[in-house]
VEXDREN-2710 file (C-alpha; in Angstrom, 1 decimal):
% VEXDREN-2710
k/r/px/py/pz
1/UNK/8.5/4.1/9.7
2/UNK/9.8/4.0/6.2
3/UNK/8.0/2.5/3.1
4/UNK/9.6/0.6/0.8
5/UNK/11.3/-2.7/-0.1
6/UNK/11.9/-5.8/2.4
7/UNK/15.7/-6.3/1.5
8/UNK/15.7/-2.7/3.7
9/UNK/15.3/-4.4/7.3
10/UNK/18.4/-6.3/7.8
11/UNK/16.8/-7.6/11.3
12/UNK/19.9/-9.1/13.3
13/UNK/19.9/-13.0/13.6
14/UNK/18.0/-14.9/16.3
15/UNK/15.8/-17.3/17.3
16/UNK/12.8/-16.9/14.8
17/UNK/8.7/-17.8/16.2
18/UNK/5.7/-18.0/14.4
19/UNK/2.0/-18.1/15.4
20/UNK/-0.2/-20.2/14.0
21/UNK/-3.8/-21.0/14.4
22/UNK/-4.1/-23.1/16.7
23/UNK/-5.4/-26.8/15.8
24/UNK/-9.4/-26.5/17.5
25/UNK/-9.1/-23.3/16.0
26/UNK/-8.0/-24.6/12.6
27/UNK/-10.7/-26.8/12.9
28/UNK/-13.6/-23.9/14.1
29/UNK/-12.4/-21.7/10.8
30/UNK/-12.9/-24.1/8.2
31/UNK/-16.2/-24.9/9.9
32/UNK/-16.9/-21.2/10.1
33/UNK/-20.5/-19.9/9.1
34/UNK/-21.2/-18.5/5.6
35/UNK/-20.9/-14.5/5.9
36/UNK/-23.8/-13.4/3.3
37/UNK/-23.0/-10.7/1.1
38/UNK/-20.7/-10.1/-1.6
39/UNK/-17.0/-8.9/-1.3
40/UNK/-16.2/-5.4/-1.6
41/UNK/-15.1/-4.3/-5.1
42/UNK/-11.6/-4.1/-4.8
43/UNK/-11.7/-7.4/-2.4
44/UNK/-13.6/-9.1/-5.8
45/UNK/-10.7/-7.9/-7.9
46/UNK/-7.8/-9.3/-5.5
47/UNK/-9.8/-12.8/-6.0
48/UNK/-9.8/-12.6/-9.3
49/UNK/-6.5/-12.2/-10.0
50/UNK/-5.3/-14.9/-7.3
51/UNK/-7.9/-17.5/-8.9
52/UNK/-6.2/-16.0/-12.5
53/UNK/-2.5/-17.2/-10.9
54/UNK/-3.6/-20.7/-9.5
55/UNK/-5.4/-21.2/-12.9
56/UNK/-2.1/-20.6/-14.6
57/UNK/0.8/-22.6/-12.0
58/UNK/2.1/-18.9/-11.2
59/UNK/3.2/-17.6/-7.7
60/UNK/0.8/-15.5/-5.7
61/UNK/2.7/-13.3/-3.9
62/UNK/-0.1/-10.7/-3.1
63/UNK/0.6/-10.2/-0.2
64/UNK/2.0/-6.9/2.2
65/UNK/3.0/-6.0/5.8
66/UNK/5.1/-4.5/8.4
67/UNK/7.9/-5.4/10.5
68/UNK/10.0/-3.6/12.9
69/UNK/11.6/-3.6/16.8
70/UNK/10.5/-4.1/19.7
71/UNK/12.9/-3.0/23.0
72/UNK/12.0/-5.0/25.6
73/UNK/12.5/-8.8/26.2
74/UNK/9.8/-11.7/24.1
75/UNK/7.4/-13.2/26.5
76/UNK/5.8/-15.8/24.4
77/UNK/2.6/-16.2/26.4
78/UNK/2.2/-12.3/25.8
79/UNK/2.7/-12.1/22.4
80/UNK/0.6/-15.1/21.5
81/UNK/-2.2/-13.0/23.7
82/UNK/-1.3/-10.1/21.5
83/UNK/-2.4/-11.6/18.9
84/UNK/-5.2/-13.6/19.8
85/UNK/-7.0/-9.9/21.1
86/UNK/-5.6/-8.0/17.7
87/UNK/-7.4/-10.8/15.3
88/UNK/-10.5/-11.1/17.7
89/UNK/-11.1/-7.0/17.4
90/UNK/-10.9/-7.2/13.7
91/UNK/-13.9/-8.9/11.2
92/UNK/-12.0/-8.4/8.4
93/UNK/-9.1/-10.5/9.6
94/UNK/-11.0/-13.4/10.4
95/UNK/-12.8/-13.7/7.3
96/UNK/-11.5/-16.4/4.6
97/UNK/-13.0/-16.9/0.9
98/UNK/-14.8/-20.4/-0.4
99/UNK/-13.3/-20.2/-3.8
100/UNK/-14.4/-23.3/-5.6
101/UNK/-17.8/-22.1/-7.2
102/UNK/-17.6/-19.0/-9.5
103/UNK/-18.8/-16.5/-6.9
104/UNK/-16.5/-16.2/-3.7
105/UNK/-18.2/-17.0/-0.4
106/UNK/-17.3/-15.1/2.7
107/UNK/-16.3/-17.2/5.9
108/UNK/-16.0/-15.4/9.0
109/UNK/-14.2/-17.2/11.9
110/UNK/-16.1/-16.2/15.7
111/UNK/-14.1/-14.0/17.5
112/UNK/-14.3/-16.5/20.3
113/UNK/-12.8/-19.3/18.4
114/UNK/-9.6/-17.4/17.8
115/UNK/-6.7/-19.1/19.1
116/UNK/-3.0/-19.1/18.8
117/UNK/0.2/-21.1/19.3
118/UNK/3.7/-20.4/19.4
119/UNK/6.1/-22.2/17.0
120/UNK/9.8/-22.3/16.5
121/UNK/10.9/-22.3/12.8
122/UNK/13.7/-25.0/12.3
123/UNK/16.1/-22.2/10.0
124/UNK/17.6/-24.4/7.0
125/UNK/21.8/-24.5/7.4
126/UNK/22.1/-22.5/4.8
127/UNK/19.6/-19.4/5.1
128/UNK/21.4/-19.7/8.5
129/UNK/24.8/-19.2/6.9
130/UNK/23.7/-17.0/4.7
131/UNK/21.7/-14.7/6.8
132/UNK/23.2/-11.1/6.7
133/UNK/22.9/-11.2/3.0
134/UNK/19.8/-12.1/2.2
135/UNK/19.3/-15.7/4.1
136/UNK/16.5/-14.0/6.6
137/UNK/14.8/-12.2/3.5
138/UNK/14.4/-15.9/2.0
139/UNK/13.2/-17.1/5.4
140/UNK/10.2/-14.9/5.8
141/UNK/9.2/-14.5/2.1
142/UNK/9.0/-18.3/2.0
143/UNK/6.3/-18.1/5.4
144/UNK/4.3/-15.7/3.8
145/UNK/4.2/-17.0/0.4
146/UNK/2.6/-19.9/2.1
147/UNK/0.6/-18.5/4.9
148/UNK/-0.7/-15.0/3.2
149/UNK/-3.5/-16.3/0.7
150/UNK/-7.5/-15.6/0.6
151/UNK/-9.1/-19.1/0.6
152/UNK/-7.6/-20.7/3.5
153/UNK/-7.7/-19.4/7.0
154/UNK/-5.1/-17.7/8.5
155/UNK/-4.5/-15.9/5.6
156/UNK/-1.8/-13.8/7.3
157/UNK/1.2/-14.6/9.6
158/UNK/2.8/-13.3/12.8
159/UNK/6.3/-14.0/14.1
160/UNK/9.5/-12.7/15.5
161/UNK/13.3/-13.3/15.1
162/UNK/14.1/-13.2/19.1
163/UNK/17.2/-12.0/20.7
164/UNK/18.1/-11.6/24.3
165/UNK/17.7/-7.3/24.1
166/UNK/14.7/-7.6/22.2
167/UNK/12.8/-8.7/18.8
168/UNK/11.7/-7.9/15.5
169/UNK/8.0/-8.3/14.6
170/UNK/7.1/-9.6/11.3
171/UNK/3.8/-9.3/9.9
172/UNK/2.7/-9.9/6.8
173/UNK/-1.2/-10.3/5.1
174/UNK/-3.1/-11.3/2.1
175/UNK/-4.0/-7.8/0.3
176/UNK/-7.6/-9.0/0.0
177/UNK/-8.0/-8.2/4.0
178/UNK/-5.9/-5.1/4.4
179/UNK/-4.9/-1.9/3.0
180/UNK/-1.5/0.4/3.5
181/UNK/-3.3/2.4/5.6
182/UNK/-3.9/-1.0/7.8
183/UNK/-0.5/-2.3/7.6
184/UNK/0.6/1.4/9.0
185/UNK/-1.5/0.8/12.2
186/UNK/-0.1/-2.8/12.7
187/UNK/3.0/-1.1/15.0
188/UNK/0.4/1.0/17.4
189/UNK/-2.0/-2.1/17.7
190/UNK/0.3/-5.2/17.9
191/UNK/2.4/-2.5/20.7
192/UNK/-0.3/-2.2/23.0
193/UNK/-2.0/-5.3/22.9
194/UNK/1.8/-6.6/23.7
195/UNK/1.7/-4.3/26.3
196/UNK/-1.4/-5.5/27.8
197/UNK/-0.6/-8.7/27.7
198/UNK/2.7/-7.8/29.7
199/UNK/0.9/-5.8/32.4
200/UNK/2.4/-2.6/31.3
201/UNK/-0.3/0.6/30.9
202/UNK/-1.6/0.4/27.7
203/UNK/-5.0/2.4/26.5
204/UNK/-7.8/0.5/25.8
205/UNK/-8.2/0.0/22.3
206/UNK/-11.8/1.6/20.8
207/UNK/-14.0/-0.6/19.1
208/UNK/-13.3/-1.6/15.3
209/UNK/-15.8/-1.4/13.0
210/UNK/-17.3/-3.9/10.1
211/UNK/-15.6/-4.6/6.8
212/UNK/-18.3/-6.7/6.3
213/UNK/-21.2/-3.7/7.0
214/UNK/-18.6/-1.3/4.9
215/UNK/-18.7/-4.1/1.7
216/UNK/-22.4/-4.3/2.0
217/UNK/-23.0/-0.3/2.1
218/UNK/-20.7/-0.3/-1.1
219/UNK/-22.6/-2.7/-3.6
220/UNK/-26.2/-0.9/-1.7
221/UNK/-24.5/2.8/-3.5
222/UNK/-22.9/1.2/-6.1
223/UNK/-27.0/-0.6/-7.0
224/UNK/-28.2/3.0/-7.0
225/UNK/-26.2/4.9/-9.5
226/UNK/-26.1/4.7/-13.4
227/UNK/-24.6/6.0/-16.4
228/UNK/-26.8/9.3/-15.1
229/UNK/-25.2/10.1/-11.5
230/UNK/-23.0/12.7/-11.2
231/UNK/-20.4/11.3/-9.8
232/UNK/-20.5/8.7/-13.1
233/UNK/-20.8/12.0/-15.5
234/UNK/-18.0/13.8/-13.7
235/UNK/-15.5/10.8/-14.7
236/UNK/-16.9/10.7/-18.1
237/UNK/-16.4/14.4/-18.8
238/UNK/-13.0/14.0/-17.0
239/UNK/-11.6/11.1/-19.0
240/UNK/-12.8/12.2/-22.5
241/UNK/-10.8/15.1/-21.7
242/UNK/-8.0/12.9/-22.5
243/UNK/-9.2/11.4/-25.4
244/UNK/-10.5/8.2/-23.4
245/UNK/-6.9/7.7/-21.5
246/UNK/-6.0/6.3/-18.2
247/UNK/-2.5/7.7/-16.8
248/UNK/0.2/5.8/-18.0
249/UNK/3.7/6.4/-16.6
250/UNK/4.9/9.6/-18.4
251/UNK/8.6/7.9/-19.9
252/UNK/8.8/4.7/-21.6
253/UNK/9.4/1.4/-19.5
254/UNK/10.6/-0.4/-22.2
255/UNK/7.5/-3.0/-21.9
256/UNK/5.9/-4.2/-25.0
257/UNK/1.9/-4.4/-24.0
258/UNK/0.7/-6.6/-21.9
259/UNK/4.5/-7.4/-21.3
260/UNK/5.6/-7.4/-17.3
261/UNK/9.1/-7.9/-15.4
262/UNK/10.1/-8.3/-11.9
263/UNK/9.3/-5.6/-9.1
264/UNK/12.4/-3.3/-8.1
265/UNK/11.5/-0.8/-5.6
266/UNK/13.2/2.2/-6.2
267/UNK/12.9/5.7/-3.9
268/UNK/14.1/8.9/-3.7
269/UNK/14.3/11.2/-0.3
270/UNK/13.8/14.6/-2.2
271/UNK/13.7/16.7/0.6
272/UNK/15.0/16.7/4.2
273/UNK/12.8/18.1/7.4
274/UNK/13.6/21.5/7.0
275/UNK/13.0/21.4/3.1
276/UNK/9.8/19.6/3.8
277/UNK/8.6/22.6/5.6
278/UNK/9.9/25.3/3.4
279/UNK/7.9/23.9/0.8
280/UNK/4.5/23.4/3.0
281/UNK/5.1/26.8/3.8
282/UNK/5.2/27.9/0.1
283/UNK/2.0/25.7/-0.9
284/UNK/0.5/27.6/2.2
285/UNK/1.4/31.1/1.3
286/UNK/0.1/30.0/-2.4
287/UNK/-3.1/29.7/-0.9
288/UNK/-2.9/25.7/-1.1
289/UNK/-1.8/23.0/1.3
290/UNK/1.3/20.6/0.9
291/UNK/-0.9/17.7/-0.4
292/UNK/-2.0/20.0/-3.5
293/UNK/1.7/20.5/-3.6
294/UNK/2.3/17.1/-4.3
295/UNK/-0.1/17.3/-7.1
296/UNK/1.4/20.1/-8.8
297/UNK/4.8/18.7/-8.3
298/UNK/3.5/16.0/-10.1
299/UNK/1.8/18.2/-12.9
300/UNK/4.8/19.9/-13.7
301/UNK/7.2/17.2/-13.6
302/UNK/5.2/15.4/-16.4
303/UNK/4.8/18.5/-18.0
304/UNK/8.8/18.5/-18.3
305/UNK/8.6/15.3/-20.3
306/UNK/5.4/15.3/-22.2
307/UNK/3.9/18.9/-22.8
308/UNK/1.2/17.7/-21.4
309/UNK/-1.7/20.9/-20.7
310/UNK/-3.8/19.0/-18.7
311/UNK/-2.4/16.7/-15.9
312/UNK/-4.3/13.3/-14.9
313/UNK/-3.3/11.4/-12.0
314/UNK/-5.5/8.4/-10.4
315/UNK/-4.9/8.5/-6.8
316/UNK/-5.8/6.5/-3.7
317/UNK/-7.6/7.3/-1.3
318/UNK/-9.1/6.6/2.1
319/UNK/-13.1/5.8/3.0
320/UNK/-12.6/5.1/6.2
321/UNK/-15.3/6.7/8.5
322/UNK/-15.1/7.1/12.1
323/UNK/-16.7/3.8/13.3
324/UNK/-13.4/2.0/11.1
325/UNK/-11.3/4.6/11.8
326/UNK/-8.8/2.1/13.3
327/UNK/-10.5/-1.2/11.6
328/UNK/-8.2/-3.7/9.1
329/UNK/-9.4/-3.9/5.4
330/UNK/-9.4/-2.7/2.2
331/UNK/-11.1/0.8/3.1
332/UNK/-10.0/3.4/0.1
333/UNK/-11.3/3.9/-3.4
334/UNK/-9.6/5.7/-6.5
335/UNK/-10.5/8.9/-7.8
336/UNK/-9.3/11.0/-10.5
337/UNK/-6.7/14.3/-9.7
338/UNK/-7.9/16.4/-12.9
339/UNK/-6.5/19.9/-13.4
340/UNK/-4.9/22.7/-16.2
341/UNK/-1.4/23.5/-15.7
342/UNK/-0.5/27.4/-15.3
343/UNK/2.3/29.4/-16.0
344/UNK/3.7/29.2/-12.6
345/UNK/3.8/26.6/-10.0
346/UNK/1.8/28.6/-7.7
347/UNK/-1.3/28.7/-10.2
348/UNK/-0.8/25.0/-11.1
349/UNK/-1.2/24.5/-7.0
350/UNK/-4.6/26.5/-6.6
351/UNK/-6.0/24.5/-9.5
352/UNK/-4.8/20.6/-7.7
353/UNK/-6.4/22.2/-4.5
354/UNK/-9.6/22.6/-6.4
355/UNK/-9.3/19.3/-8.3
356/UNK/-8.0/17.3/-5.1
357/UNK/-11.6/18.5/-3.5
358/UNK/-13.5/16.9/-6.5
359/UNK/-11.8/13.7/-6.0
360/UNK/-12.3/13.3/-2.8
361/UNK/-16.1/13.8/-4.2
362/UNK/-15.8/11.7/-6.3
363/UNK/-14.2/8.6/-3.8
364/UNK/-17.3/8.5/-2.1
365/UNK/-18.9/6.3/-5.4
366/UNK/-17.2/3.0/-5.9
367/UNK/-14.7/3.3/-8.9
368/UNK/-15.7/0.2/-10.2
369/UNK/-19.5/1.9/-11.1
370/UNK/-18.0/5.2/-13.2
371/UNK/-15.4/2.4/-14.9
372/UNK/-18.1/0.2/-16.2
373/UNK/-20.3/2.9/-17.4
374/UNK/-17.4/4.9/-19.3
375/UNK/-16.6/1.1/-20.9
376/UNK/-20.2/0.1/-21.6
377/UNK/-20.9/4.1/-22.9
378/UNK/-17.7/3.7/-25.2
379/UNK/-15.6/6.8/-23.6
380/UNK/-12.9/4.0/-22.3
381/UNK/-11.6/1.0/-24.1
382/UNK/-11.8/-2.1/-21.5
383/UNK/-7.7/-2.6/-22.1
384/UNK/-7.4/1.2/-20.2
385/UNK/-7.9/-1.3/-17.3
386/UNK/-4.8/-3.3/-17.8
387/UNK/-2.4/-1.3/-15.7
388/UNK/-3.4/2.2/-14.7
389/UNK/-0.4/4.7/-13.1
390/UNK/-1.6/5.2/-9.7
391/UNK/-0.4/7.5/-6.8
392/UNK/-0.8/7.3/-3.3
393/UNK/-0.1/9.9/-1.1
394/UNK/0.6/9.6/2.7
395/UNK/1.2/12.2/6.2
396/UNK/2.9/9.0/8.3
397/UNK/3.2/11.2/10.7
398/UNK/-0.3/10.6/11.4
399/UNK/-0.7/7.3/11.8
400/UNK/-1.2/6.1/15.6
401/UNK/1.9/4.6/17.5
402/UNK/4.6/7.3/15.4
403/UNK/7.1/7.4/17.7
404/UNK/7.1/4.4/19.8
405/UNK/10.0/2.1/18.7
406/UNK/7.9/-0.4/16.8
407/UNK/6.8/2.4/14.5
408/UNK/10.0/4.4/14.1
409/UNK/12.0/1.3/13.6
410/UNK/9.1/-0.4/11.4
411/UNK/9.4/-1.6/7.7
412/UNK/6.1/-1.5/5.3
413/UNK/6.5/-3.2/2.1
414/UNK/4.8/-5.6/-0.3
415/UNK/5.4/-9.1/-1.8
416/UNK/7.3/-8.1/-5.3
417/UNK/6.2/-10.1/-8.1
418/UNK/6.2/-9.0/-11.4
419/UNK/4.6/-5.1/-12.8
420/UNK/3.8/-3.8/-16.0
421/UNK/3.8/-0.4/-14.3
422/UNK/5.5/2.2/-11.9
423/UNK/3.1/3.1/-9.6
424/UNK/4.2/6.0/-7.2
425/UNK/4.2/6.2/-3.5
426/UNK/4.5/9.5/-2.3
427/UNK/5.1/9.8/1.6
428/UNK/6.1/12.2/3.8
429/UNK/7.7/11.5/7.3
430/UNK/8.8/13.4/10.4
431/UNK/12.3/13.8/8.9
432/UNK/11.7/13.8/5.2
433/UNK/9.6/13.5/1.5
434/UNK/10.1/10.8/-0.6
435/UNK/9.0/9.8/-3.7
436/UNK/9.5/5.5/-4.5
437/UNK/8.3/3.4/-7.5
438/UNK/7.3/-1.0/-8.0
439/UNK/8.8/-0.2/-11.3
440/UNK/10.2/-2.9/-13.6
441/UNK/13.7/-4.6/-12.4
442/UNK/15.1/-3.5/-15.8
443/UNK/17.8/-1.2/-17.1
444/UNK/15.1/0.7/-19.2
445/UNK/12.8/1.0/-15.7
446/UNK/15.7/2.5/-13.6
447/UNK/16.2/5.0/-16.8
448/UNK/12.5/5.8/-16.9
449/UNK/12.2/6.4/-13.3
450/UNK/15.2/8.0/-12.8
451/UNK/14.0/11.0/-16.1
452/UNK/11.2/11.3/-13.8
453/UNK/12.6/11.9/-10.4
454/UNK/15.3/13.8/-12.5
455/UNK/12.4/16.1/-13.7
456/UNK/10.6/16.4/-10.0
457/UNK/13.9/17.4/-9.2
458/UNK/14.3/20.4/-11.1
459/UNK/11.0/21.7/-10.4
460/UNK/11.7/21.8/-7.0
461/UNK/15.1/23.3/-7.3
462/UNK/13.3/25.8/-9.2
463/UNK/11.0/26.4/-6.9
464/UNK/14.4/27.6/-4.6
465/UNK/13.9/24.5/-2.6
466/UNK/17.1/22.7/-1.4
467/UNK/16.2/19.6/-3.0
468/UNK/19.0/16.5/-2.3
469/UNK/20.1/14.5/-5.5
470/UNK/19.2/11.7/-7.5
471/UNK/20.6/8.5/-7.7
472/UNK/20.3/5.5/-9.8
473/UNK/21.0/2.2/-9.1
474/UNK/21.1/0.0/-12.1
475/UNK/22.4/-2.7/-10.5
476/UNK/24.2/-3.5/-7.3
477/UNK/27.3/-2.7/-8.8
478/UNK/26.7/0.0/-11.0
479/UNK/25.6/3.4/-10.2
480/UNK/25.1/6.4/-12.6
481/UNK/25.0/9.9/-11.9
482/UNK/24.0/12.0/-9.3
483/UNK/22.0/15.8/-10.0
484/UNK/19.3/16.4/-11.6
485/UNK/17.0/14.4/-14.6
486/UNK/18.4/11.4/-15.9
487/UNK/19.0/9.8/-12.3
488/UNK/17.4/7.8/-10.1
489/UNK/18.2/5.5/-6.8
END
């Protein structure tokens, strides 16, 4: 699996299928009942900003999937049944949003009404022409920007580009009813319901639990904690430690505030496998584990280019107990990654394995409660809300179906609009550990992000880690160094 941009799949040309609703099931989903309860926090925020772009004639594109290879031959009938059992398992696919009051109103289609058809998508002469450079890229943006939205039902869309060897599954979902974690266990589900549907052995799937139940559990905690809790406090005492700041990418993106550009994904694979597990090894022997690794490599990159004492990252991460284990929504929360930097990495490490503990504390209390409080108690300005740097960190390696050929061959990306930010993924794979941005598509955004890589980079050299270089691609035809800080891919 790798995680980045769309323009990486380059599926070979072929006969391309969708699967839409079918039209008495159309009919039962804009008919269904009226799901009481709000939406979950972040859920509330997705709608806001899609009513935010409709109000304003922009593009939605807030969207994100998977897509990858299957190795044996399409059997319409099967894959239509694929899907039909993969929606039915899943509440939080089958819901849709009433927008047109103030206050969003959940829909949630029966599981029993769920019904699919196959259709062939008439390819336009000239995305067929131009297919092997970009043509098919076109083709399935342009289906998702229509299908993928929250207040029509499907708000996601299924298909396959068909060859006579085999096929390649695209998938792609409204972010209001999925998270990456979701998207990752697309391959392993849509796999062996195919497989089912095929009469090949397949496991039975376990039962998926409620988004609905986990939405309503969040507003019930988030109704019983004030300014006083100490989940609430811990942020407060956390943030005013930096004077009232929310990260911010640590070099200059060349934005003016409030100012956005086009997405460009941008990665670097720092490490290979066996550098991967030199350095889990040194986090282990430090007393840490490689995800407090990440933290201080983090730490100490910044450090390189601010001074900074402290570090304070926002990161992602998952809620996900083990009755929704393997459901689809937006299960995950954000939680501050708080720490003082030592003299040596290995220090710096101890103290991220300490402050990684807290936050997973603290990601048990909806972020939006500690955020309002800190705004309404005056530690945090309301504009610290505009963009945020985030970080997400992910083991693929653990994610069910890694190493069947839909996962090994499979794609995750998002839609790429426009970002006033640059964001990091941080992933590591079977093979590798890369860091990637959604950074601005600018030349000051490739020169910020590639200072930073350039600066992770030489704390890992440091470290006597054979780290691989950085490269920078400011634009298709231009490349600029290779080595250490100052370069980027």
């Amino acid at each position: 699996m790798r995680i980045g941009a769309l323009s990486q799949l380059a599926p070979a040309p072929g006969r391309v299928v969708v699967l839409r609703p079918t039209q008495a099931c159309q009919e039962a989903a804009e008919a269904a009942p009226v799901s009481p309860g709000a939406p979950s926090f972040l859920q509330a925020d997705h709608l806001d900003a899609y009513r935010a772009k409709v109000a304003s004639a922009g593009l939605h594109r807030g969207w994100t999937g998977t897509a990858g290879e299957f190795d044996v031959a399409f059997d319409e009938t099967a894959y239509v049944e694929a899907l039909t059992s993969f929606v039915g398992r899943h509440e939080g696919l089958r819901t849709w949003f009433d927008l047109s009051d103030s206050t969003p109103v959940r829909h949630v289609v029966p599981a029993d009404a769920v019904a699919f058809e196959a259709v062939e998508v008439e390819i336009p002469p000239a995305l067929l022409s131009s297919w092997e450079v970009g043509g098919w890229e076109e083709l399935l943006v342009g289906l998702w920007d229509e299908q993928c939205r929250p207040d029509s039902w499907a708000p996601f869309l299924l298909g396959a580009i068909v060859r006579g060897d085999g096929f390649t599954y695209f998938w792609g979902c409204d972010h209001a009813f999925t998270d990456g974690a979701s998207q990752l266990m697309v391959p392993a589900e849509l796999g062996a319901a195919y497989a089912a549907a095929t009469g090949a052995s397949a496991d039975p799937l376990p039962e998926a639990g409620s988004f609905v139940a986990y939405a309503a559990d969040e507003q019930q905690l988030a109704s019983t904690c004030d300014a006083q809790t100490p989940a609430v406090r811990e942020w407060a005492e956390i943030v005013s430690r930096h004077e009232g700041r929310l990260p911010r990418f640590p070099v200059d993106l060349g934005l003016a505030p409030g100012e956005t550009a086009p997405v460009r994904v941008r990665a670097w694979t720092a490490l290979d496998e066996g550098a991967t597990e030199a350095f889990e090894q040194l986090c282990r022997a430090a007393g840490g584990r490689f995800t407090s690794g990440v933290f201080a490599l983090l730490a100490h990159a910044e450090q390189r280019l601010t001074g900074i004492e402290r570090y304070l990252g926002i990161t992602v991460l998952g809620t996900r107990s083990q009755q929704t284990a393997t459901s689809h929504g937006w299960f995950c929360n954000f939680a501050p990654v708080e720490m003082a930097l030592g003299q040596r990495f290995e220090e710096t490490l101890l103290a991220a394995e300490s402050a990684f503990a807290t936050a997973r504390e603290l990601a048990k209390t909806p972020v939006h409660v500690p955020l309002g409080a800190m705004i309404a108690g005056g530690v945090l300005a309301a504009t610290e809300l505009a963009s945020p740097q985030m970080v997400s960190f992910l083991d693929v390696r653990k994610f069910p179906g890694a190493g069947t050929t839909p996962f090994e061959t499979g794609l995750h990306f998002t839609g790429e609009g426009r970002t006033a930010n640059a964001s990091l993924w941080v992933n590591r794979f079977a093979d590798r550990f890369e860091l990637a941005t959604q950074s601005p598509d600018t030349e000051q955004g490739a020169r910020a992000v590639a200072t930073f890589f350039g600066a992770a980079h030489d704390v890992l050299a440091e470290l006597g880690i054979e780290v691989r270089p950085v490269e920078v691609a400011l634009a298709e035809d231009q490349m600029i160094g290779t080595g250490h800080a100052g370069h980027d891919r």
